[in-house]
C-alpha positions in Angstrom: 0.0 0.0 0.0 1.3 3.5 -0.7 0.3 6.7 0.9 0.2 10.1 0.2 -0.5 13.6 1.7 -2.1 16.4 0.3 -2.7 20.0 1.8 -6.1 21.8 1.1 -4.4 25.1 1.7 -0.9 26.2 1.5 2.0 24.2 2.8 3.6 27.7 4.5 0.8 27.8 7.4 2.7 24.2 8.6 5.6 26.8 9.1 2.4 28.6 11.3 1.4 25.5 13.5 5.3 24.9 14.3 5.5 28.3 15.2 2.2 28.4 17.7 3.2 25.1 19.0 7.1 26.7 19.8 5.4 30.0 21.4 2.7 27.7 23.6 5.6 25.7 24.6 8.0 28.5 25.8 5.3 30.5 27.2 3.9 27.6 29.4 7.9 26.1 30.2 10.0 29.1 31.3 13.6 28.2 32.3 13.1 29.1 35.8 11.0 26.3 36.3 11.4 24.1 39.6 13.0 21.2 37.6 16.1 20.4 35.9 16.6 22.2 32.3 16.3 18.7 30.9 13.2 18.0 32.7 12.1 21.4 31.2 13.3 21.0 27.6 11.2 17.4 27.7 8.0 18.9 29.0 8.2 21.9 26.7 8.7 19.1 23.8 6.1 17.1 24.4 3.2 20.5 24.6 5.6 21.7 21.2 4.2 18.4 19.9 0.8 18.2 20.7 -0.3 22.2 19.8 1.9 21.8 16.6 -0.2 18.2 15.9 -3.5 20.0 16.5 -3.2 23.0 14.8 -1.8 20.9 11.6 -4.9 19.0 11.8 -7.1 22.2 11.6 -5.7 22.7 8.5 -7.7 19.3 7.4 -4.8 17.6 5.3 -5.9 14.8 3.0 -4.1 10.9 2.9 -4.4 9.5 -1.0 -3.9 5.7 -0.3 -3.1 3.5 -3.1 -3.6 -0.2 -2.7 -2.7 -2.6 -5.2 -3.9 -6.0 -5.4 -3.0 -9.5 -7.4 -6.3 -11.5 -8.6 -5.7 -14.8 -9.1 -7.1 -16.0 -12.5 -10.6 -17.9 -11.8 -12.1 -20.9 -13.4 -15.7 -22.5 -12.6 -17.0 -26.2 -12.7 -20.3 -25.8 -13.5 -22.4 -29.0 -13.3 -25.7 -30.1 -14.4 -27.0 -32.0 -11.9 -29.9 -33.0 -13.3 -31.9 -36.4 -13.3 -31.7 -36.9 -17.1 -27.8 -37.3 -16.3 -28.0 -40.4 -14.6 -29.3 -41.7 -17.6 -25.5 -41.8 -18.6 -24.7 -44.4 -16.0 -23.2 -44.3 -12.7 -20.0 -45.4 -13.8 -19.7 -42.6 -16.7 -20.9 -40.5 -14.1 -18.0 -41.6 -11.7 -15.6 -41.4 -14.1 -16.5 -37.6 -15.2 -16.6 -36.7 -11.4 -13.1 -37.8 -11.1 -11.7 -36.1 -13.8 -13.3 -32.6 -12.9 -11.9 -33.4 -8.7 -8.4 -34.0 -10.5 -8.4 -30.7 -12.9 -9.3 -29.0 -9.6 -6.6 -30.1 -8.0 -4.4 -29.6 -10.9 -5.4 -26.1 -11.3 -4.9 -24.9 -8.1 -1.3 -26.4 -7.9 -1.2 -24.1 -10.9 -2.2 -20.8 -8.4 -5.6 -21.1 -10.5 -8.7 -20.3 -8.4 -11.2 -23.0 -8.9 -15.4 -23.2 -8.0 -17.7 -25.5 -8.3 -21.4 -24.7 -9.3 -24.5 -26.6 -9.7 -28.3 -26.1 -10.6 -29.7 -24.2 -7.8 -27.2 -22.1 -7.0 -25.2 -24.7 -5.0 -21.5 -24.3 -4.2 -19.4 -28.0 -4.3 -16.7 -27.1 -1.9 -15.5 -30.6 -1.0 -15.5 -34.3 -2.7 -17.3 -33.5 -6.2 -18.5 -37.3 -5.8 -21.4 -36.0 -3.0 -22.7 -34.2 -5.7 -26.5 -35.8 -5.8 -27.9 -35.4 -9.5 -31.8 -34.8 -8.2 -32.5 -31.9 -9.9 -36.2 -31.7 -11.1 -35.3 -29.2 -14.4 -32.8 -28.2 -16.3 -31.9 -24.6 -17.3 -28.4 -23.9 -18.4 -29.1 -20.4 -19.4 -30.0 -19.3 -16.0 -26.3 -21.5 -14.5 -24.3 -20.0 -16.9 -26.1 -16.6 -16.4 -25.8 -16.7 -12.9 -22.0 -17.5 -12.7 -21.7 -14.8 -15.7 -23.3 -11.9 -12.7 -21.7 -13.7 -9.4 -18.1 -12.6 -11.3 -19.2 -10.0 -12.9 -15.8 -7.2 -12.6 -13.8 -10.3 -11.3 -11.0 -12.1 -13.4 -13.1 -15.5 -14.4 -11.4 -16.7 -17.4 -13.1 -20.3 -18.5 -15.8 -22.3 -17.1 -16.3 -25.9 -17.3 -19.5 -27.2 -18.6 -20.0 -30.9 -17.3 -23.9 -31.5 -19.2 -25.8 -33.9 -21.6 -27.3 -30.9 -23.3 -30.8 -31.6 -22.2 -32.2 -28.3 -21.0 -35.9 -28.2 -20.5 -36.5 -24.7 -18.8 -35.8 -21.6 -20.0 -33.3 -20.4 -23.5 -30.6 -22.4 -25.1 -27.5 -21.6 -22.9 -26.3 -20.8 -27.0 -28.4 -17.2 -27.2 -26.7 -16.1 -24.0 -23.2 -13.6 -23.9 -20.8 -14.3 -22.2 -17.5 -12.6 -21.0 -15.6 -16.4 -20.4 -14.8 -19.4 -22.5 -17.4 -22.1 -22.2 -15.6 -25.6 -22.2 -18.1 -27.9 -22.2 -17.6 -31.8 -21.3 -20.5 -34.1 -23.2 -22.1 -36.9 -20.8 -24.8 -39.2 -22.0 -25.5 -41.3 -25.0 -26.5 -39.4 -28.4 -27.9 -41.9 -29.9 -31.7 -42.2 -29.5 -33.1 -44.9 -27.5 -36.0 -47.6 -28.1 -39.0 -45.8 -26.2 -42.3 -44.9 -25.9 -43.3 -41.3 -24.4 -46.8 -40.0 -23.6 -45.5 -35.9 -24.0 -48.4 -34.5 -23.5 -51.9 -35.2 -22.0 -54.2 -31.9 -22.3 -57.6 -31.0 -20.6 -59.8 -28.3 -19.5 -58.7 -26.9 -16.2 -62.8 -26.8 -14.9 -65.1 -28.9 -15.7 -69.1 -29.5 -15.1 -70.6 -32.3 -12.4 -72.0 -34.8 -15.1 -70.8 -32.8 -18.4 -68.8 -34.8 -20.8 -65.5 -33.5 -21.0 -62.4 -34.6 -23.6 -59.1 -35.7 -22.4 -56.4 -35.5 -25.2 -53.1 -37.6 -25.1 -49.9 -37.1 -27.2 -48.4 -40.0 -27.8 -44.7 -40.4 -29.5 -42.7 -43.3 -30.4 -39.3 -44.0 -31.5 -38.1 -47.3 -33.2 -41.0 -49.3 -33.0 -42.2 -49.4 -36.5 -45.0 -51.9 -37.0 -46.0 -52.1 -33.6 -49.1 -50.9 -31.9 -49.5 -49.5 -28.1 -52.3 -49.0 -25.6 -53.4 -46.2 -23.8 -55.2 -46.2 -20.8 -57.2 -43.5 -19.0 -57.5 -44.1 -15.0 -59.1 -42.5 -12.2 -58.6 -44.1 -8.5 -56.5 -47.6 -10.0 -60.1 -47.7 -12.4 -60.4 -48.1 -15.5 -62.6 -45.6 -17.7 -61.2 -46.2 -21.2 -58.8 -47.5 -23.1 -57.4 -47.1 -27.3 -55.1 -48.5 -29.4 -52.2 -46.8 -31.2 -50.7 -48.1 -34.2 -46.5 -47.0 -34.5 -46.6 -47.2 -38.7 -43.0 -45.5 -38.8 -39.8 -45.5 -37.0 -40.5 -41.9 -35.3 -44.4 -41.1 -34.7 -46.4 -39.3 -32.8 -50.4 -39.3 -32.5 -52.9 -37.8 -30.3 -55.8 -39.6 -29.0 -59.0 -38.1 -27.3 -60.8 -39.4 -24.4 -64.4 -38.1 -23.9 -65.5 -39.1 -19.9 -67.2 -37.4 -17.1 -67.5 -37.0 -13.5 -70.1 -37.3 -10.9 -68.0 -36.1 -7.9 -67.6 -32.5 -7.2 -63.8 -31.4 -6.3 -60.7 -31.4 -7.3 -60.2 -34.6 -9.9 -57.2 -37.0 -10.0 -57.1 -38.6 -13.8 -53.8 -40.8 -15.2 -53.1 -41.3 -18.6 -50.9 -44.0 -19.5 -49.4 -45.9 -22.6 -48.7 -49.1 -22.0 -44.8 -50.3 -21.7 -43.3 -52.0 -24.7 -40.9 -55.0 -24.6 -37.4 -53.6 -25.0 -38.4 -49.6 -24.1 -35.5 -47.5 -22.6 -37.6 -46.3 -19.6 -41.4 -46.3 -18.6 -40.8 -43.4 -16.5 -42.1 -41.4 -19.4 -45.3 -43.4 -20.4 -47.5 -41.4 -17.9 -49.3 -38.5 -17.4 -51.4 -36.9 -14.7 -54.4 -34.8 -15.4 -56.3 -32.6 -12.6 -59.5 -31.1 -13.0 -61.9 -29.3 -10.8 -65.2 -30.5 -11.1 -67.5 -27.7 -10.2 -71.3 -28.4 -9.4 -73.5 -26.1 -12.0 -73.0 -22.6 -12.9 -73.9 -19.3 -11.4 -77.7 -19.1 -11.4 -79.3 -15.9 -12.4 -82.8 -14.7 -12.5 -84.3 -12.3 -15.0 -87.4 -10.8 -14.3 -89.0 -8.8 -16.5 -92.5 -6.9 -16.4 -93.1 -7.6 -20.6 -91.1 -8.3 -23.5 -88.5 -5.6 -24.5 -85.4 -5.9 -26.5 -83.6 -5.1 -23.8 -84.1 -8.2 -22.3 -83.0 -9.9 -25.8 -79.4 -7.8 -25.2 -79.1 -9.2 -21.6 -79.5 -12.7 -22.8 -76.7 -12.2 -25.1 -74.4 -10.7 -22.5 -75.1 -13.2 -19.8 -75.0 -16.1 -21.9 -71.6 -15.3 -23.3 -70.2 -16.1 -19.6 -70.3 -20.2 -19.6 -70.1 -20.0 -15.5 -74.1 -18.5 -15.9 -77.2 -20.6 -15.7 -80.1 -17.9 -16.6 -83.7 -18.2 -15.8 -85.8 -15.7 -17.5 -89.5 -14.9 -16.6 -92.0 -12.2 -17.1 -94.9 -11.2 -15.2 -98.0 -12.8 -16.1 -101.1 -11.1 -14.7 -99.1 -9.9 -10.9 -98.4 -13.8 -10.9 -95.1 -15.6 -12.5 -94.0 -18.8 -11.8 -90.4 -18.4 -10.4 -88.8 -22.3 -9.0 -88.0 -22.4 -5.5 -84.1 -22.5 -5.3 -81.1 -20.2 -4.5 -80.5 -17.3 -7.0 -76.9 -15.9 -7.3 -78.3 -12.7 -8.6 -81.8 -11.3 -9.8 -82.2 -8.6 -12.6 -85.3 -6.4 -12.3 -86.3 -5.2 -15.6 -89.2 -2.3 -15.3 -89.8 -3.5 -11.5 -91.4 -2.6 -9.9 -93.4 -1.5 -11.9 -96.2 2.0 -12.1 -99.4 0.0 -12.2 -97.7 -2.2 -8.7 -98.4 -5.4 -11.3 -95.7 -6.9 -10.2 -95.3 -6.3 -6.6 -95.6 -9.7 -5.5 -93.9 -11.4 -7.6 -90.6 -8.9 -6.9 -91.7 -9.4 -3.0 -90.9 -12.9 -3.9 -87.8 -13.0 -5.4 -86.1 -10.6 -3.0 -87.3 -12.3 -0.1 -83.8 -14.2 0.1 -81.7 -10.9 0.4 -80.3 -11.7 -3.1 -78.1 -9.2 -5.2 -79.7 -7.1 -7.5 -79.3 -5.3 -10.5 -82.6 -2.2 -11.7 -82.9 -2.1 -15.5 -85.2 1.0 -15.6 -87.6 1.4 -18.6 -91.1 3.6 -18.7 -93.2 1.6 -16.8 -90.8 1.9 -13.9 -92.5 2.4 -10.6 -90.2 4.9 -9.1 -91.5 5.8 -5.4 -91.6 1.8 -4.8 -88.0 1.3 -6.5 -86.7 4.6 -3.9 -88.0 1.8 -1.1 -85.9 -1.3 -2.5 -83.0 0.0 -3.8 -80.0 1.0 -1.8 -78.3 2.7 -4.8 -80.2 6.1 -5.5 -83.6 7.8 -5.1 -85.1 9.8 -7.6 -87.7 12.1 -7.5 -89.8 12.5 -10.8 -93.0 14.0 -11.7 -95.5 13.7 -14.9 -94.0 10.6 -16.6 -91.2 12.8 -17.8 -88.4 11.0 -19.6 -84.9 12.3 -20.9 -82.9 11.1 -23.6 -78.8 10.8 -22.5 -75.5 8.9 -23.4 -73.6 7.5 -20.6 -70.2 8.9 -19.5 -67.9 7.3 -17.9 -66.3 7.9 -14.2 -62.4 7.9 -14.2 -62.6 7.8 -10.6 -64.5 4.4 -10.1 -61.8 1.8 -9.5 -64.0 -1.0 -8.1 -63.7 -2.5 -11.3 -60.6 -2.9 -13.6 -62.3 -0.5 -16.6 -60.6 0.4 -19.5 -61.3 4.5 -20.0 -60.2 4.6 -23.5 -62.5 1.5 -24.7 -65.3 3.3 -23.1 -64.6 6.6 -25.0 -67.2 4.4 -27.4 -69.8 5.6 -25.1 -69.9 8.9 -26.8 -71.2 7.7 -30.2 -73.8 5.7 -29.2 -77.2 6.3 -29.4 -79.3 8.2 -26.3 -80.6 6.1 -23.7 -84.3 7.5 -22.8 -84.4 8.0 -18.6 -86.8 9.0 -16.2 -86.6 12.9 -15.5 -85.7 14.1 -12.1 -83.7 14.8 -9.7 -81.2 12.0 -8.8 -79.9 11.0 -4.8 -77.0 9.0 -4.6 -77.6 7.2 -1.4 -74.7 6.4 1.0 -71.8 3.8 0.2 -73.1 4.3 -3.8 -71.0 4.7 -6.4 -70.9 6.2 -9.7 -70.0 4.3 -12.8 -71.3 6.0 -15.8 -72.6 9.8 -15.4 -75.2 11.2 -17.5 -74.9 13.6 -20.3 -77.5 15.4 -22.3 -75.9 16.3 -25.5 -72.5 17.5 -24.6 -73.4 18.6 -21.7 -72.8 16.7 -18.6 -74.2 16.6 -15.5 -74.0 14.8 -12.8 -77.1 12.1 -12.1 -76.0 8.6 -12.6 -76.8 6.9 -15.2 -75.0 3.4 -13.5 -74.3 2.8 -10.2 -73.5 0.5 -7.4 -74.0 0.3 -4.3 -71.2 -3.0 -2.5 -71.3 -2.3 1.0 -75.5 -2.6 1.9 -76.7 -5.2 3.6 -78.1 -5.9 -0.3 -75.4 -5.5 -3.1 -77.7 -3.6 -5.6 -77.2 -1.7 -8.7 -79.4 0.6 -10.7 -78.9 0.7 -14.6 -81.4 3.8 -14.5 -82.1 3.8 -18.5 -83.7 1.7 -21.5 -82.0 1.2 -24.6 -79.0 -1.0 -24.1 -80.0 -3.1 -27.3 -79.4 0.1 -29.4 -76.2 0.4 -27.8 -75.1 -3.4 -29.0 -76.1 -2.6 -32.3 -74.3 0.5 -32.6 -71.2 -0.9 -31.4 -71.6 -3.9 -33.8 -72.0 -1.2 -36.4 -68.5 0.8 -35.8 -66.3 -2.1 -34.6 -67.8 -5.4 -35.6 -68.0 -6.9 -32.2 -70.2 -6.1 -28.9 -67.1 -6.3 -26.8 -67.0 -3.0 -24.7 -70.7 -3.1 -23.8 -70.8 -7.0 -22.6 -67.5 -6.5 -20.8 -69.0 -3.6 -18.7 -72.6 -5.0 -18.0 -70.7 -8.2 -17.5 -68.1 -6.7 -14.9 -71.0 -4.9 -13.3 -73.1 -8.2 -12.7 -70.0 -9.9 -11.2 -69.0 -7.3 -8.7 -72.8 -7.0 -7.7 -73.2 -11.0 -7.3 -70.0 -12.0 -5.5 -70.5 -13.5 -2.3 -68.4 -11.5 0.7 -66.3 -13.7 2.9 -67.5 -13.5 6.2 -65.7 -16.0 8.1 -63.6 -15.8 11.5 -60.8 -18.2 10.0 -59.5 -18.6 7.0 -56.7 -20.9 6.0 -56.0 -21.5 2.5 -52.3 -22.7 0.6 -50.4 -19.7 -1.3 -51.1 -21.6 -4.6 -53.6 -24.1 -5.6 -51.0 -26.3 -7.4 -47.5 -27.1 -5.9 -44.7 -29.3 -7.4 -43.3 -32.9 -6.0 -40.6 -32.0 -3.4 -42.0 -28.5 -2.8 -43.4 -27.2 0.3 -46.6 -26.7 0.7 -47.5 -23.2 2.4 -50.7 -22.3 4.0 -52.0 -18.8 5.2 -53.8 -18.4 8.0 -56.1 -15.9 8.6 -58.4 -15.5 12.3 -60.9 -12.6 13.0 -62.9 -11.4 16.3 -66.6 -10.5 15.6 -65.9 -6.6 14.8 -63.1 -8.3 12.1 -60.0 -7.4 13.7 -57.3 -9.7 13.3 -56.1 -12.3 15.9 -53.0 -14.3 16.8 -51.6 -16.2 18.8 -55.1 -18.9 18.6 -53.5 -22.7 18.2 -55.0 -24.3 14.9 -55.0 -27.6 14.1 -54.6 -28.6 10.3 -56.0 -31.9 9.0 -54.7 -33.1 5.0 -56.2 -35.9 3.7 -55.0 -37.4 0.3 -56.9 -39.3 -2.2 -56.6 -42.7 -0.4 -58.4 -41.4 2.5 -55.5 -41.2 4.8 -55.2 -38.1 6.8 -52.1 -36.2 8.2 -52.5 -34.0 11.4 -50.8 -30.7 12.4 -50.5 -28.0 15.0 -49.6 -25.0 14.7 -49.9 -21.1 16.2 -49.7 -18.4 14.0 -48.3 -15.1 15.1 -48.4 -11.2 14.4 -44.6 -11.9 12.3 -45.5 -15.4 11.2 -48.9 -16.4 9.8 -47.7 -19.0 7.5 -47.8 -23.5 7.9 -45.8 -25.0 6.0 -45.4 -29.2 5.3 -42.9 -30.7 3.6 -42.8 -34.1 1.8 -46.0 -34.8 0.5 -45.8 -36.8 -2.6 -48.2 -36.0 -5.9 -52.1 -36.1 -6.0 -55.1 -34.5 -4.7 -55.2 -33.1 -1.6 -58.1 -31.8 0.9 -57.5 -30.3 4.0 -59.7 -29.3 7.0 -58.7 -26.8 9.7 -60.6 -26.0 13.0 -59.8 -23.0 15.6 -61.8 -21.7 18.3 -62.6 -18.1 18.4 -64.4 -15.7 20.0 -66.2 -19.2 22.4 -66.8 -20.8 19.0 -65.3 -23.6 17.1 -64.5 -22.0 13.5 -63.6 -24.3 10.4 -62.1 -23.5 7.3 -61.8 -25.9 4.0 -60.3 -26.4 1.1 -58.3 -28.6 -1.5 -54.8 -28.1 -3.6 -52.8 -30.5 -5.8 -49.4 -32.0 -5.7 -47.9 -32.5 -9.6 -45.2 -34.5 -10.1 -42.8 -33.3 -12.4 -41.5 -35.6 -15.6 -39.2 -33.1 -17.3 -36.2 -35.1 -16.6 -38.1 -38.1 -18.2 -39.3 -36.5 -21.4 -35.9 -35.8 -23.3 -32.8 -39.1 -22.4 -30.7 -38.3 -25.8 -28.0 -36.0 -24.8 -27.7 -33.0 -27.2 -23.6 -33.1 -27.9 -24.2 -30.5 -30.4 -25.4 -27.7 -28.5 -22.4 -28.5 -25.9 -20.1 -28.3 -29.6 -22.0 -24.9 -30.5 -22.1 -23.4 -27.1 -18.3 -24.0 -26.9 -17.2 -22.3 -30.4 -19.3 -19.2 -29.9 -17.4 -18.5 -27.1 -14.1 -19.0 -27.9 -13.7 -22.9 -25.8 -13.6 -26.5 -26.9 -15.4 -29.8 -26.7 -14.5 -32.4 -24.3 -15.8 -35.9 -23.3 -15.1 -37.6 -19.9 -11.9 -39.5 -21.6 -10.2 -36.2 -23.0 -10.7 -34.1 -19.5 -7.1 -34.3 -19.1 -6.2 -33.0 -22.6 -8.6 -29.4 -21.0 -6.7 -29.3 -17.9 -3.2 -29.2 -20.3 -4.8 -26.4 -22.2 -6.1 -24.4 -19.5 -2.5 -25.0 -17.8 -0.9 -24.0 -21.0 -2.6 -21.0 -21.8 -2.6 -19.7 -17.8 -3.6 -16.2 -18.0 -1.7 -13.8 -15.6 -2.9 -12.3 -12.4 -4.9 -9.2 -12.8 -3.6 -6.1 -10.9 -6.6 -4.1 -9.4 -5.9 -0.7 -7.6 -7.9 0.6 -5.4 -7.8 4.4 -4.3 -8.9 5.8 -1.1 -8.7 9.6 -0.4 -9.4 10.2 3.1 -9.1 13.5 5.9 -5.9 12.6 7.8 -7.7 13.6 10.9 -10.1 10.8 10.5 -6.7 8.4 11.2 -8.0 6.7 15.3 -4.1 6.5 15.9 -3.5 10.2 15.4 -6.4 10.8 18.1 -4.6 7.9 20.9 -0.8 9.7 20.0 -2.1 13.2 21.1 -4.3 11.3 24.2 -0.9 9.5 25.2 1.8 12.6 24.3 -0.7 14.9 27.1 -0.7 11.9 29.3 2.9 11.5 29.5 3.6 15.3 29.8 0.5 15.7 32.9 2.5 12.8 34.4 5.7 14.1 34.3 4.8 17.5 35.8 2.9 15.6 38.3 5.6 13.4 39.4 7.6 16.6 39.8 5.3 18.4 42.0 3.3 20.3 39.4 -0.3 20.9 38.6 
């Protein structure tokens, strides 16, 4: 290290500190002291010292320090540790494993600093024989990426590839830059083997309690020309279906359908399976497993009209787009109409009440059950009874009066995820016609389209909603929505920015609040083999505050019936479970608390999926290894010519990179300058003292 001092001002006031320190010391020590002259001359030295010290440091004189460092050239061992490399064999493996521990040792006799990474980040310092290849995926890109930013600015020179070339995650390590040469070291048999896969099996993620539903398998096959295979399509160890595939060339692949259905509700556990062949490399990649939640019927909603209006024709075709909604329709017959006795998930009003009070019963009826609902207003609205139901707005009207207005919409509603600029459309379509009044937003309301006569707007609602009443409600206070679907089919050939906002509106109004004291549901509703599975755990009081610190205890059951059982407490800084271990299926859990006196349950289910990317692709892809290597400047090796890399890397050794690094620092920063002064007063006080002086 080399230092170096630098004054901030000129060097002639050190001539100025000596001077002040000389004049403090001769004024303080006078020869006619009560000491020897020697004595004196000491003392006098010593305060000489510490005034000059001080008042040089006033001055705030800078230290430039210069340190200069030798980096060793670096090389990595990166290694895919992957299942697809076992496919090599353990003794290839064994002998490639070897090789890299003895060009580790070699290379660091050669003052070469060597690492060792692996997929996930791990760092091999000891025997690279623990190394376990259990890696689920494979995704050089990211290794190679991630060694390329751990040394990022440090003097890494090669890195060692050890691979097969599968990678099944992510880019080809070959679109990647990198600042190194990539020596890569091929593992694994190129040749293709003998075998059967099943690479795909496709289905709908939801499906329908007693709806047919397809099942699609991909099935691919290499040398076995002239053979045929079976699939097999299992739920529980049964049976549902089976069909033949016929391998006509040496390389095929077909796709087969399954059409089945379901009569249990939940979370569904299917296998799809092609039968093993004699002679097949590995059956690990014959199977498939297919999970879908089987959901019993749709979101029912009631429409109930007082008389036919094509209003109620443009509803149809906005509800009915949604495959999640059963719709009812009815219309008032005579004050009577004959609506079935079962839950509603949301009733539409259209003209009711009504003026005439035709209908009163009938709407008596169908609101009994506290069910959401959505006003479609029309001219035979009855307006004083619709102030009485509705929690959304009053209005006050007189004579029958209507209005003709476009809707426009609120940039400050952000209930709902609307798209402003899509609803700019607004402005070209045709005039709604609306009662004439005065309109009352009533409290918790709010707006989602204003009305505008002309181009001028106002501010009465044309749509709002009302979320937080003991009713969700919302008032569509205008008739004419068909002309609006026709006008947008007119301008943009679709019906897409209408339906989307009736749609949203209906949604919002019909979803059911949560309202119970505990909660416990996982992170995710699928997790992989090997993963842990997290839960969340939430626990109210009545008022809804949050509580801790209440012992829960966890029940998961898998498909066979046989339960696990936990305990655990969450806490204000911890309010997460989490189990380890659990292999793949369908799971259903069951937790219990007590709260608040009472004994609270929450339920739910989540799925385990096993993983098969190491299975799909065994044939080890030498030639991206051979490409990876020439675009960056390194060479292809095998297991048996690792000792020919270790002479090249030896005989090529780059040299050690200097690095400098400067400091500039304020010299009375230095600690030791601060204990010289402390000790140079401490001697001189103890000198004077020993002699008698104060």
């Amino acid at each position: 290290m080399r230092s170096e001092l630098y004054f901030q001002s000129s060097p002639w006031w050190l001539l100025v500190c000596l001077a002040v320190g000389a004049a403090y010391a001769y004024a303080l020590y006078q020869p006619n002291s009560g000491w020897s002259q020697r004595m004196n001359l000491s003392l006098a030295a010593f305060r000489f010292l510490v005034v000059s010290l001080v008042c040089f440091l006033l001055l705030n004189p800078l230290i430039r320090s210069v340190q200069t460092i030798t980096e060793k050239p670096k090389v990595v061992l990166a290694i895919d540790n992957s299942e697809s490399m076992t496919v090599a064999g353990k003794a290839q493996l064994d002998r490639a494993l070897e090789a890299a521990s003895q060009l580790r040792e070699r290379l660091e006799g050669e003052d070469i600093e060597v690492a060792v990474q692996t997929l996930g980040d791990s760092l091999i310092s000891g025997d690279l024989k623990t190394v376990a290849f259990n890696q689920r995926t494979t995704d050089l890109s990211n290794l190679l990426g991630g060694i390329r930013n751990a040394y990022e600015g440090r003097n890494l020179t090669d890195v060692v590839l050890i691979s097969d070339g599968i990678a099944n995650q992510g880019l080809s390590p070959t679109f990647g830059r990198y600042n190194f040469a990539v020596h890569t070291v091929g593992v694994g048999d190129t040749i293709p083997k003998r075998d059967v896969q099943l690479k795909d099996a496709v289905a709908n993620k939801i499906a329908y309690l007693g709806n047919q539903f397809p099942i699609q398998a991909e099935v691919a096959s290499y040398g076995f020309q002239g053979r045929s295979g079976t699939v097999v399509l299992r739920q529980n160890g049964r049976e549902l279906g089976r069909q033949t595939v016929n391998f006509n060339q040496p390389e095929t692949f077909q796709q087969l359908t399954f059409q089945t259905s379901s009569d249990q509700k939940g979370m569904q556990h299917y296998v799809v399976e092609v039968l093993p062949q004699s002679g097949e490399f590995s059956p690990r990649n014959n199977r498939r497993d297919v999970y879908i939640d089987i959901i019993d019927g749709k979101e029912k909603i009631l429409l109930l009209a007082l008389s036919p209006h094509p209003d109620i024709k443009a509803l149809r075709s906005i509800i009915e787009k949604n495959q999640n909604y059963e719709l009812d329709i009815r219309t008032v017959n005579g004050g009577n109409s004959d609506i079935p006795d079962k839950a509603y998930d949301l009733v539409i009003l259209h003209q009711l009440p009504d003026n005439q009070n035709a209908g009163a019963s009938v709407v008596q009826r169908a609101l009994q059950k506290n069910t959401p609902v959505l006003f479609v207003l029309g001219n035979q609205s009855g307006l004083q009874a619709l102030n009485n139901l509705n929690p959304v707005m009053q209005i006050v009207a007189g004579g029958g009066q209507t209005d003709k207005v476009t809707g426009r919409f609120n940039p400050d509603y952000r209930q709902l995820n609307l798209d402003a600029q899509k609803l700019s459309l607004l402005d070209r379509l045709p005039p709604m016609l609306v009662p004439f009044g005065d309109y009352k937003l009533s409290p918790g309301s709010e707006v989602v389209l204003w009305q505008q006569v002309g181009s001028v707007r106002t501010s009465k609602p044309l749509l709002a909603i009302n979320s937080s009443s003991t009713r969700k409600a919302a008032v569509l206070a205008g008739e004419g929505l068909w002309e609006w679907r026709l006008e947008e089919f007119a301008l943009t050939d679709n019906q897409a920015v209408i339906d989307e906002l009736l749609q949203k509106v209906m949604q919002l109004v019909s979803i059911k609040e949560d309202r119970r004291k505990l909660r416990v549901y996982p992170v995710r509703n699928e997790f992989l083999a090997g993963e842990k599975v997290t839960f969340e755990t939430e626990m109210y009081n009545d008022i809804y505050e949050k509580l801790y610190d209440r012992p829960v205890r966890l029940e998961i059951t898998n498909e066979r019936a046989v339960p696990r059982s936990f305990n655990y407490t969450p806490t204000a800084s911890n309010s997460r479970f989490e189990v380890s271990n659990l292999p793949e299926g369908v799971y259903r859990f069951r937790a219990t608390a007590s709260l608040n006196g009472r004994a609270e349950v929450a339920t739910g289910e989540f799925i385990v999926r096993e993983q098969q990317f190491e299975a799909i692709n065994t044939t080890a892809d030498h030639l991206m290894l051979r490409q990876l290597s020439q675009q960056t400047g390194g060479r292809f090796y095998n297991a048996s010519t690792l000792n020919a890399l270790a002479d090249d890397l030896v005989s090529r050794k780059p040299t050690g990179r200097l690095t400098s690094n400067e400091a500039l620092n304020e010299l009375i920063n230095l600690r030791w300058l601060f204990f010289l002064i402390v000790l140079l007063i401490s001697v001189e006080w103890g000198l004077r003292k020993y002699h008698g002086a104060y």
